[in-house]
C-alpha positions in Angstrom: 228.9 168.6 110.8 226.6 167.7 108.1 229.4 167.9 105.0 231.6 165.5 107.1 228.5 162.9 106.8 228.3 163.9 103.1 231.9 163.3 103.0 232.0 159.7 104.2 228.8 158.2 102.4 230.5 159.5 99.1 234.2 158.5 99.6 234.8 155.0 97.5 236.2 153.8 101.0 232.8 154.2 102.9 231.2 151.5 104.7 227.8 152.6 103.0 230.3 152.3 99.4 231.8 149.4 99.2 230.9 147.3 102.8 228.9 144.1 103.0 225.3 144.6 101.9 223.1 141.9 103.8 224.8 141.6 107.0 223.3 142.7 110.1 224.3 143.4 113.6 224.2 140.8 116.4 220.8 141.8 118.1 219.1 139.7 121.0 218.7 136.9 118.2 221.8 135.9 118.6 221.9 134.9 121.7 219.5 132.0 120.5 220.9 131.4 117.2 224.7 133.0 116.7 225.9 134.6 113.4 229.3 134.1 114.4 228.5 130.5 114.1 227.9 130.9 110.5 231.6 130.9 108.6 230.1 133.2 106.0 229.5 135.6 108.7 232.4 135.1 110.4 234.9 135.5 107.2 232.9 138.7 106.8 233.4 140.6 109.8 237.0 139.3 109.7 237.4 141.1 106.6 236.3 143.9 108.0 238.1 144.4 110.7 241.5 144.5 108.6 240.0 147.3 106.4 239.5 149.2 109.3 242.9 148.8 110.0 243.9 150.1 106.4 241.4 152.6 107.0 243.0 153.7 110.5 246.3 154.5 109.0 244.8 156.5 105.7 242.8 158.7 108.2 246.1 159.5 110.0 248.0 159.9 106.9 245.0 162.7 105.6 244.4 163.9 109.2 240.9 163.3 109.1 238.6 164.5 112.8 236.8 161.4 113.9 233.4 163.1 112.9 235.2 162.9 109.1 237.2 159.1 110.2 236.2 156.4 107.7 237.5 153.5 109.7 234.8 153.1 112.4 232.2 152.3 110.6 234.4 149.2 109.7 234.0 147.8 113.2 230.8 149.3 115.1 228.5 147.3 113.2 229.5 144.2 114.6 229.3 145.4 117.9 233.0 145.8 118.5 235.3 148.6 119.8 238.7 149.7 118.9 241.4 149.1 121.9 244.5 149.6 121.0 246.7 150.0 117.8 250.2 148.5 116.7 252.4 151.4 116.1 255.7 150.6 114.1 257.9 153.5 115.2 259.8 154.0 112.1 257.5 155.6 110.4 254.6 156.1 113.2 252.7 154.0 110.9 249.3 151.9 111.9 249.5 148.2 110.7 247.6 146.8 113.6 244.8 147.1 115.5 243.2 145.5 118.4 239.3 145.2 118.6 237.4 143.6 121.6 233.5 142.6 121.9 231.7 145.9 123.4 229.2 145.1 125.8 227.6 148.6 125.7 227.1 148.4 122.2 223.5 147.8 123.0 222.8 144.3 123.1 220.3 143.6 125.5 221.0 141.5 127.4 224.8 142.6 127.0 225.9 138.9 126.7 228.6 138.5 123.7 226.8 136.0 121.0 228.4 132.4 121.3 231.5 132.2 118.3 232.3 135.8 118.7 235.7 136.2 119.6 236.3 138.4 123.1 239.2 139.9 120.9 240.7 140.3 117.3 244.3 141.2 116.4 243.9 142.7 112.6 247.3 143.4 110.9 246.8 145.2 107.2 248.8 144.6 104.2 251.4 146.3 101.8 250.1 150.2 101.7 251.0 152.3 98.5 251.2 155.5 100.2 254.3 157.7 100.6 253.9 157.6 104.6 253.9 154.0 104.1 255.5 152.8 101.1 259.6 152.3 102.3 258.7 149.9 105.6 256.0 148.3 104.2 257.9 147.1 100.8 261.3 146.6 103.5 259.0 143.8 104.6 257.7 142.6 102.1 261.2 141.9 100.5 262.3 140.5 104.0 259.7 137.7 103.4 260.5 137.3 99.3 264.4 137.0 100.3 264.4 134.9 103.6 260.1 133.6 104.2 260.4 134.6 107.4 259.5 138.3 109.7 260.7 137.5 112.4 263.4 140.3 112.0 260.8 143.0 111.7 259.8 145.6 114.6 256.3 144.6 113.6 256.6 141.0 114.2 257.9 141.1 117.8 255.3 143.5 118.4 252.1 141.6 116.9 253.6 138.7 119.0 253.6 140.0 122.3 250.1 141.7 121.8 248.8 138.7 120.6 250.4 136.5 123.7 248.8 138.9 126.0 245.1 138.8 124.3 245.5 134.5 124.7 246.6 135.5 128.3 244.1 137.6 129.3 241.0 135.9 127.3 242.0 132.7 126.9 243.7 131.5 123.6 240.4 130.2 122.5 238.6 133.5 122.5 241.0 135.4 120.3 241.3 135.7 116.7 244.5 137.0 114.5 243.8 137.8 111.2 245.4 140.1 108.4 245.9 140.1 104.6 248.7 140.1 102.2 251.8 141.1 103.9 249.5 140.7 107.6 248.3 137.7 106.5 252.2 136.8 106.3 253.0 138.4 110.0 249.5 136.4 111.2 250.3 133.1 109.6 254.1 133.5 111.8 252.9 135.2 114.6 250.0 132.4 115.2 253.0 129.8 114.1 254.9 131.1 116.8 252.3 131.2 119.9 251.4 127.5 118.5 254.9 126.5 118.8 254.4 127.4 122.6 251.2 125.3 122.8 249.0 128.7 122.8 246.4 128.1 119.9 244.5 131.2 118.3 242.3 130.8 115.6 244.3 132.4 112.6 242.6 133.7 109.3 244.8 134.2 106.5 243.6 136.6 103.4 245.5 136.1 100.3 248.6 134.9 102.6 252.4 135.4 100.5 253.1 131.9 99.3 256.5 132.6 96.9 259.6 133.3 98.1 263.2 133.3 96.8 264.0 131.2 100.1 261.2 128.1 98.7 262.6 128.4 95.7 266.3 127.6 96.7 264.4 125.1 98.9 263.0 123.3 96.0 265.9 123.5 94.2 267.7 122.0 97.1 265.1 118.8 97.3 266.0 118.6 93.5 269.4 118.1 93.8 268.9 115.9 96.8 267.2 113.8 94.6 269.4 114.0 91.7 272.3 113.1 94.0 270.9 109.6 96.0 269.8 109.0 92.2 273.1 109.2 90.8 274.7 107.3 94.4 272.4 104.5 93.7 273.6 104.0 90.1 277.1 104.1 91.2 276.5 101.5 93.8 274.8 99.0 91.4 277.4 99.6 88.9 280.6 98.9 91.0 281.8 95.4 90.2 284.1 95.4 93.0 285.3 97.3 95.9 288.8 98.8 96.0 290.7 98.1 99.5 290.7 101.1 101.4 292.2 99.4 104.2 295.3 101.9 104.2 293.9 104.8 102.8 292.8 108.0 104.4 289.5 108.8 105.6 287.2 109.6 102.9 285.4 112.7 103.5 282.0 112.7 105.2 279.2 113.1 102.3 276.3 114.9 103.6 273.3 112.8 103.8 271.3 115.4 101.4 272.5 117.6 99.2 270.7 120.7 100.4 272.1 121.1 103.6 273.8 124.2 102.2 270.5 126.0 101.8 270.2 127.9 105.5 267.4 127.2 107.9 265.0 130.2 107.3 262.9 129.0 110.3 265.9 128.9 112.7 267.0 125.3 114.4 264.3 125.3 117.0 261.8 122.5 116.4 259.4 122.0 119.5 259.1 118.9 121.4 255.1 117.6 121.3 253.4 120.4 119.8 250.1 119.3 119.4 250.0 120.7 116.0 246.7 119.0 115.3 245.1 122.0 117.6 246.3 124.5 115.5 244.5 124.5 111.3 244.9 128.3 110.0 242.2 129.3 107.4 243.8 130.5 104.2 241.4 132.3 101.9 243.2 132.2 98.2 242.4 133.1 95.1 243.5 131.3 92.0 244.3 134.3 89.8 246.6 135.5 92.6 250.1 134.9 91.7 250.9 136.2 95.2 248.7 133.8 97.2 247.7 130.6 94.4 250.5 128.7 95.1 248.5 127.1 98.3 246.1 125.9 96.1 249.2 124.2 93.8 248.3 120.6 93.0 251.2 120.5 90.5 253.9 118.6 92.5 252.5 119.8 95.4 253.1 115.9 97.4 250.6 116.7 99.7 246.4 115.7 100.1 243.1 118.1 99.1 240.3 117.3 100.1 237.0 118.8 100.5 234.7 119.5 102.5 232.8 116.9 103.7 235.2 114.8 103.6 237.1 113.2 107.0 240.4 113.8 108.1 243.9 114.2 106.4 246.9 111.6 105.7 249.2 114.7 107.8 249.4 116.2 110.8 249.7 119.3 109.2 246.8 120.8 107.4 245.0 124.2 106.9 241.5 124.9 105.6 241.5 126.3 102.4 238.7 128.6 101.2 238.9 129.4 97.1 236.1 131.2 95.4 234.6 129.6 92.3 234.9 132.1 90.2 236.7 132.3 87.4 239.8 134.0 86.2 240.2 137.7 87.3 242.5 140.4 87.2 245.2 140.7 89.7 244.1 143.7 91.5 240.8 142.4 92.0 241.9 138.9 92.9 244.1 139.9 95.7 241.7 142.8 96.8 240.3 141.9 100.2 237.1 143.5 99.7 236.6 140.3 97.6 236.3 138.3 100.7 233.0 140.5 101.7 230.9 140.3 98.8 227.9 139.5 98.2 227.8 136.7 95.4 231.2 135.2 96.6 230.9 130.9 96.3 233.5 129.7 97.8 234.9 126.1 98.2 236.7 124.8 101.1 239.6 121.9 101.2 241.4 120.4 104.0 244.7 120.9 102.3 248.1 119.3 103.6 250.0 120.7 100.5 253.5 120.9 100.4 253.8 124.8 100.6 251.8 124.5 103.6 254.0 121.5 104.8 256.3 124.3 104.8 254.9 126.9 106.6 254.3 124.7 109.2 256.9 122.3 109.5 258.6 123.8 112.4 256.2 122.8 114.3 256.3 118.9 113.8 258.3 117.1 116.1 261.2 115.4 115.6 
């Protein structure tokens, strides 16, 4: 119906409102010359596809007909399709979706443009919405208390979906990607496949980077230090050493001082994961206060460095993409439509930081 067209060029979440301006679709050009090679592009369409899955849920929350749906436009001008969608089941909410090249999109030949993933897992964020608001925030508070999902519904469900796209496809034709909150199930979802030596590219928008669990974890490596400080004093400043000949045992000191803090990543640490195969891209913004502390030089014990440059000191490392703009208001700086505009400058490190030390640790070896 003509008002339902009317209706979706004038609602602020229209492709035609707020979408990317200059990008076009993959035509027979790109089967000389690939867009998807092109990180811009790439980022874009990325983007994209995890405001269609924002977009998915709100037209199910407003029971919108799919002439009035706002969420395809999000994905057909790539030349994609929509699949399949995650359903968490205690609320029947969307917070996933799974979209695959289309070959009858058009493209002629119907040959899928060299850097285009076969398939992308998208996995949306924190929604606001009454439908939405009591799981989503249950989540997000799982992360701030322990910084780790792995005892959501949502988790073990993103992880099998995304172990059967690298099966199907092949882990190198695949993409996971989601912001905020899904940048969080992404980031230990593609954590958890890489631990099993399956490696999918992983884009990460505006990833959670504070937690009460890193805090007590840096408090921990405080008093750690504090205490083989304070051992090392003693030691130079005994004189002499009593005879303990015929006294008890003394007790066993632990060698550091945070063993009391728990293992929020469990005790299973992998035996020769490659980890090298396996750099996310984190896109973070500095006037974030959810995301900015990847891009924390202050203490941070790690390497940065940019592009251009070869190679890091560690094993583990993620790119890190950080516009150039200045400071901005929250909202906007932890927006994702951000990461699809047209003046964004951004510039990329090859960062080894210690919060991302962290992320990843579980996959070093022993």
């Amino acid at each position: 119906m003509k008002g339902d067209g009317v209706h979706q060029q004038l609602h602020p979440h229209a492709f035609q409102v707020c979408g990317p301006r200059n990008v076009a679709s993959p035509n027979w050009k790109d089967l000389i010359s690939s867009s998807w090679k092109d990180g811009n592009y790439k980022r874009i369409a990325i983007a994209c596809f995890i405001q269609a899955v924002y977009l998915l849920e709100l037209d199910r929350q407003e029971s919108r007909t799919a002439q009035q749906a706002l969420a395809p436009n999000w994905w057909l001008p790539f030349k994609y399709k929509l699949t399949s969608t995650l359903i968490d089941h205690r609320d029947c909410s969307i917070f996933g979706a799974v979209f695959e090249w289309d070959r009858s999109a058009g493209m002629i030949p119907p040959v899928r443009p060299s850097g285009a993933p076969r398939a992308v897992l998208a996995l949306r964020g924190t929604l606001l919405k009454s439908h939405t608001f009591r799981r989503d925030i249950q989540d997000d508070l799982r992360f701030l208390a322990w910084e780790t999902l792995e005892g959501s519904v949502r988790f073990q469900q993103a992880l099998e979906e995304l172990r059967r796209l690298a099966l199907s496809y092949g882990s190198c034709n695949v993409c996971v990607a989601g912001h905020s909150l899904g940048a969080g199930f992404a980031l230990q979802v593609g954590r958890a496949l890489a631990h099993q030596g399956i490696f999918v590219e992983t884009h990460l928008f505006n990833p959670p980077s504070l937690s009460i669990a890193m805090a007590l974890k840096d408090v921990g490596e405080k008093v750690d230090s504090a205490w083989n400080r304070l051992k090392a004093i003693l030691h130079l400043s005994s004189d002499t050493s009593p005879d303990t000949s015929h006294s008890q045992p003394a007790a066993k000191v632990p060698n550091s001082a945070w063993n009391w803090v728990p293992s929020f990543y469990g005790n299973k640490i992998p035996d020769g994961a490659a980890l090298k195969s396996w750099v996310p891209h984190l896109y973070v913004n500095n006037s974030d206060y959810i995301c900015c502390y990847y891009n924390d030089a202050a203490g941070s014990g790690g390497d940065t460095q940019s592009a251009g440059t070869s190679g890091t000191k560690s094993r583990v490392a993620a790119k890190l993409f950080v516009p150039t703009k200045g400071k901005q208001k929250f909202a906007e700086a932890h927006g994702l439509e951000q990461w699809w505009s047209d003046d964004l400058e951004l510039q990329m490190f090859v960062n080894n930081s210690k919060l991302i030390r962290m992320q990843l640790q579980p996959l070093l070896t022993k």
